[in-house]
C-alpha positions as CSV (number, residue, x, y, z in Angstrom):
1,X,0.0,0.0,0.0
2,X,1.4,3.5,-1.0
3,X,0.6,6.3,1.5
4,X,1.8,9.8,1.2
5,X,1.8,12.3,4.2
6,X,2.1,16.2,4.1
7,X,4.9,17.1,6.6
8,X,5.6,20.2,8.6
9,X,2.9,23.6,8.1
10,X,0.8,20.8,6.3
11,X,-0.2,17.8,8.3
12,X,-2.7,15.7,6.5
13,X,-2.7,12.2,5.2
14,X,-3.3,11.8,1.4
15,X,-4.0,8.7,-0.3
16,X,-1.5,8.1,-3.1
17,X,-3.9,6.0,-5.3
18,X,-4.9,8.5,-8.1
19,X,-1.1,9.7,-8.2
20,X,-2.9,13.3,-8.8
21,X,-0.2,15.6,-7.8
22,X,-2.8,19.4,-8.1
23,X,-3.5,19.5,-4.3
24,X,0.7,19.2,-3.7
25,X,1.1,22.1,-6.6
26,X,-1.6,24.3,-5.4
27,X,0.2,23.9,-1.8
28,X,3.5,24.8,-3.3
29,X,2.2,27.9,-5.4
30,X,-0.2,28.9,-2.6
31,X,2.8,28.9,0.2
32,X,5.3,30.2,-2.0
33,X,7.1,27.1,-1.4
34,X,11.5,27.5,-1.8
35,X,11.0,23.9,-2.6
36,X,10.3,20.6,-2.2
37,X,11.4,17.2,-0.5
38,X,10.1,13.8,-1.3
39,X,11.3,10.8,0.9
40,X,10.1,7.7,-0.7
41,X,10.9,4.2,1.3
42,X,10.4,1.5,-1.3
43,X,10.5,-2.1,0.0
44,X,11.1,-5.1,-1.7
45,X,12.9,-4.2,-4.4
46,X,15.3,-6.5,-7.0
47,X,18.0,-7.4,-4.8
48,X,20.5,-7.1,-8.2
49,X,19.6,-4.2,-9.4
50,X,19.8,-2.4,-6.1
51,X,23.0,-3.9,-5.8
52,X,24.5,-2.8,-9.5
53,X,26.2,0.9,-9.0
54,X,25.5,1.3,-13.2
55,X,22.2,0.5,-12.6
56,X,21.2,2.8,-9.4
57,X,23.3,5.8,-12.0
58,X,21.2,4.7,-15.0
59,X,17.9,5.5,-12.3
60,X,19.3,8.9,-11.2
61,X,20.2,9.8,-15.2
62,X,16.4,8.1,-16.3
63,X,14.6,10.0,-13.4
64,X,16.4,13.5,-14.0
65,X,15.3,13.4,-17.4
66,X,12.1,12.6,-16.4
67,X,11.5,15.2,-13.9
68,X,13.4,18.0,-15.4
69,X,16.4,18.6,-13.4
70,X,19.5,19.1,-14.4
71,X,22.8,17.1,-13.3
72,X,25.4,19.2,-12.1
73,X,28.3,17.0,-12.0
74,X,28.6,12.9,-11.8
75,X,26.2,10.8,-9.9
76,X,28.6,9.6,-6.7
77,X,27.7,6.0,-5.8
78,X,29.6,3.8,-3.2
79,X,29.2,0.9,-1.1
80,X,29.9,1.0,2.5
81,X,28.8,-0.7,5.6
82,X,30.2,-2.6,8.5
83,X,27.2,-3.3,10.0
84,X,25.1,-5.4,7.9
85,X,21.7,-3.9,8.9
86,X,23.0,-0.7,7.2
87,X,25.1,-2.4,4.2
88,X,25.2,-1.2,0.7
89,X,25.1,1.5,-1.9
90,X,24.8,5.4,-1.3
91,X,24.4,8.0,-3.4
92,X,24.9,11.6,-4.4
93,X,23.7,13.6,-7.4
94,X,23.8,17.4,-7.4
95,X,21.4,19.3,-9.4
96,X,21.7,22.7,-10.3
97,X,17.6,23.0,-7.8
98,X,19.7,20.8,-5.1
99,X,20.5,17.9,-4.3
100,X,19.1,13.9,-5.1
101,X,20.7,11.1,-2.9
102,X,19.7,7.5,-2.0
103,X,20.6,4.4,0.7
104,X,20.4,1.0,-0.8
105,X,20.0,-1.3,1.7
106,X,21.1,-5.2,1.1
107,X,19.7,-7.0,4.3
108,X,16.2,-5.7,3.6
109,X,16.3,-4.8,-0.3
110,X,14.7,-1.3,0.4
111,X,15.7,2.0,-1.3
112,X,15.4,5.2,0.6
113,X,15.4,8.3,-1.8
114,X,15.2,11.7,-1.1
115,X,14.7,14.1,-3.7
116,X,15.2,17.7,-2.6
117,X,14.8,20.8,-5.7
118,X,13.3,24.6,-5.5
119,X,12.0,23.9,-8.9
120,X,8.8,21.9,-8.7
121,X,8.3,18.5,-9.6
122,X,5.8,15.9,-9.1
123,X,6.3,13.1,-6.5
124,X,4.8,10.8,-7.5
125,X,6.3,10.6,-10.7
126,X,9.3,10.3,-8.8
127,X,8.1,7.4,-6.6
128,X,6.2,5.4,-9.3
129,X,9.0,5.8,-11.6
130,X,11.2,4.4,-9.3
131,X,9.2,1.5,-7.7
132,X,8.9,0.4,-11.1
133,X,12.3,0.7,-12.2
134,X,13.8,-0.9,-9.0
135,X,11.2,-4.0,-8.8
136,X,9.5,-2.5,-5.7
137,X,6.9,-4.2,-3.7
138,X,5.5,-1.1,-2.4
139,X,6.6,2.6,-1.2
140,X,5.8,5.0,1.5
141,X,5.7,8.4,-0.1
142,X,6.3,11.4,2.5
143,X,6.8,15.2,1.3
144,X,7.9,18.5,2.9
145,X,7.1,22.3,1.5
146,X,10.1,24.2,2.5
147,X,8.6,27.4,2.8
């Protein structure tokens, strides 16, 4: 089940089953929002493609194109982790709105992604994009206006 959750100055719960994005928009335009984070926790994902540092690049590259941000710079990935609950990739990508990074975690095949831009963007897109392109079970979708 994919839930989404208005944080900070907007506290409400929103179903994410229509993937309708207006209500976030008309937040963001209404508030004046600087920008906008979406933290999506996807679980179950394909254990070798989490695990593949070309393929967690190729999803940064695929999902900046999609959303319209530029790169600034190279996508940073490495893999790091003593502890095996925390085990696995991270990454870095720079945009010229902010800032995209991600934990890939081995022991539990779950991507954590943050997206972070002052250019507006839809999250959804983001998390259904990359549920998909991952192999995800199922995501939790939560989003901040930075106002």
């Amino acid at each position: 089940m994919e839930t989404a959750t208005r944080i900070g100055a907007h506290v409400n719960a929103l179903t994410s089953a229509n993937k309708d994005d207006s209500a976030i928009r008309a937040d963001y335009e209404r508030e004046n929002a600087w920008g906008l984070l979406a933290s999506i926790d996807l679980h179950g994902c394909n254990p070798e493609t989490i695990r593949d540092a070309e393929k967690v690049k190729q999803h940064v590259y695929e999902l900046c194109e999609r959303i319209g941000m530029k790169r600034f710079g190279e996508c940073t990935v490495v893999n790091f982790g003593d502890d095996e609950r925390v085990a696995g990739f991270s990454m870095t990508q720079l945009i010229e709105t902010s800032l995209i990074s991600g934990h890939y975690a081995n022991l539990t095949n779950s991507v954590y992604l943050d997206v972070f831009s002052c250019k507006y963007y839809n999250p959804y897109e983001v998390a259904e994009f990359t549920k998909e392109y991952f192999g995800a079970k199922d995501y939790n979708l939560h989003y901040t206006l930075r106002i």
